[in-house]
TIGUDO-565350 format. One line per field, with one value per residue (C-alpha): x negated, y, z; residue in three letters; residue number from 0. Coordinates in Angstrom, 3 decimals, padded with zeros to 6 digits. Layout:
BEGIN
xx <- c(X_...)
yy <- c(Y_...)
zz <- c(Z_...)
vexfi <- c(ALA_...)
selum <- c(NUM_...)
REM end
This chain:
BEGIN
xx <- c(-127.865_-126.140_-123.026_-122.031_-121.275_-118.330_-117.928_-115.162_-113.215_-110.670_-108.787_-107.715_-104.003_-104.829_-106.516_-106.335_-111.117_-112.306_-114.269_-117.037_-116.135_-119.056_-118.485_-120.537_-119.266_-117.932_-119.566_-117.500_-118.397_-116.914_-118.800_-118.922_-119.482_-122.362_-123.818_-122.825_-125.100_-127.816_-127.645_-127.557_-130.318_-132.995_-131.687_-132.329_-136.060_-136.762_-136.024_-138.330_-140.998_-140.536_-141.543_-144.321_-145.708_-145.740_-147.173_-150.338_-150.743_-150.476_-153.053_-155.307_-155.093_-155.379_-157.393_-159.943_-159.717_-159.077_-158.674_-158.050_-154.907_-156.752_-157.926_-154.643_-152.922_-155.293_-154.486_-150.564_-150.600_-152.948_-150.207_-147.222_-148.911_-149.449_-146.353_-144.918_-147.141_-145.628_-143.112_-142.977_-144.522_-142.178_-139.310_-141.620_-142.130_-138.206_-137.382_-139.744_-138.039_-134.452_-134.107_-132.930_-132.205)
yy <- c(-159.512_-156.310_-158.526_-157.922_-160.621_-160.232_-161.930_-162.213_-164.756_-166.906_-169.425_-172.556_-173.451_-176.726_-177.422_-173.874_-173.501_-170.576_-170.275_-167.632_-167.462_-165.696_-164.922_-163.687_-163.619_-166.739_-168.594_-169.219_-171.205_-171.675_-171.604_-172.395_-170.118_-171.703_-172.115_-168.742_-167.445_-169.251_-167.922_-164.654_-165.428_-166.681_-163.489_-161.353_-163.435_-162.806_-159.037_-158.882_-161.091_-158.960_-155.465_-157.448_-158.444_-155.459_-153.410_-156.053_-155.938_-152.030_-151.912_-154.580_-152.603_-148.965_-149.251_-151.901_-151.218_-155.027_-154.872_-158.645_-159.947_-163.222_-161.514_-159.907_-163.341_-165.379_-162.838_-162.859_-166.829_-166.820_-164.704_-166.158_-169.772_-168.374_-167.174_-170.511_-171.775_-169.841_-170.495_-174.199_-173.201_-171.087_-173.696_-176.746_-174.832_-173.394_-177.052_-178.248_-175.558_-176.780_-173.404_-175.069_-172.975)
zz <- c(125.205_126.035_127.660_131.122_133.295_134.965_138.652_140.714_143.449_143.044_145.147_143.095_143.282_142.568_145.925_147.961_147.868_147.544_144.139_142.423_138.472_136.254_132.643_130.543_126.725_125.834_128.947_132.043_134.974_138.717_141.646_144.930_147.436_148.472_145.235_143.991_147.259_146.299_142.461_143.518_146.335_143.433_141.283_143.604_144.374_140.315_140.703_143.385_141.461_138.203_140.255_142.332_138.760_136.940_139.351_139.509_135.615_136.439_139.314_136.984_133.980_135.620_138.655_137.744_134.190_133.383_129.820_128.201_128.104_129.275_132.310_133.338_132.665_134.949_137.483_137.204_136.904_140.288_141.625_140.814_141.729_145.314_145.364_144.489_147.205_149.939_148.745_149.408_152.445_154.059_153.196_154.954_157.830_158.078_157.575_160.145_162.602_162.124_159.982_156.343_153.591)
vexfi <- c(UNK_UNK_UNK_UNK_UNK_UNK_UNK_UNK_UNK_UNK_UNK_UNK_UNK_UNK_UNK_UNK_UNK_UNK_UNK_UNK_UNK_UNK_UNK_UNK_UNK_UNK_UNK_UNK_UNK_UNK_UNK_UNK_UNK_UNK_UNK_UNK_UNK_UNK_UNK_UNK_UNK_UNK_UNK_UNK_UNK_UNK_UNK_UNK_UNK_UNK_UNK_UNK_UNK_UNK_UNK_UNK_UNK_UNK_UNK_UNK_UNK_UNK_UNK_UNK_UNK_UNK_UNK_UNK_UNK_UNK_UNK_UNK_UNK_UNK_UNK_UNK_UNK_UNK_UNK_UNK_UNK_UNK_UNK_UNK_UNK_UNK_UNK_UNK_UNK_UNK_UNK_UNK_UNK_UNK_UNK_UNK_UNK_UNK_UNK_UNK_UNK)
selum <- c(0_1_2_3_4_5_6_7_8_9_10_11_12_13_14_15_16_17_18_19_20_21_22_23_24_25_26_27_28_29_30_31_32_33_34_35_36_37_38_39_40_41_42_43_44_45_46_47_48_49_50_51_52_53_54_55_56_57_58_59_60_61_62_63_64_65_66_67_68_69_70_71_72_73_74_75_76_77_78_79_80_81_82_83_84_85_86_87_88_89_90_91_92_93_94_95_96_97_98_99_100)
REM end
């Protein structure tokens, strides 16, 4: 790891749309905008996710004392399933609305 990915716009002169290109090392790829928005959308989701779930394994392990790693896993996997769930929820119900992501 240790590579930075670098990010920046471009408009093609082969057919004037806007574009996102990411590299990181050798990889390259052009986006959208739209897609490029919805990458950084479900990055942003994970970094969210990955503080949510470390402070439960904290609270588990220091508050309640929850000392097997089965334990603690049942709990995160609960979690993340019901955050999954509302997930699917939420985009049912914004669909349902007229409100699509």
């Amino acid at each position: 790891m240790g590579e930075r990915i670098d990010v920046a716009s471009l408009v093609s002169g082969r057919n004037r749309e806007p574009y996102v290109t990411l590299r990181w090392g050798k990889q390259k790829a052009q986006l959208t905008p739209a897609e490029a928005r919805r990458h950084a959308h479900i990055i942003l989701e994970a970094a969210d996710a990955a503080i949510s779930d470390a402070f439960l394994v904290s609270w588990l392990t220091e508050r309640l004392g929850a000392d097997g790693p089965e334990v603690v896993g049942q709990a995160l996997s609960d979690f993340r399933g019901y955050r999954v769930a509302q997930e699917e929820r939420d985009s049912v119900v914004a669909e349902a609305d007229g409100h699509v992501r």
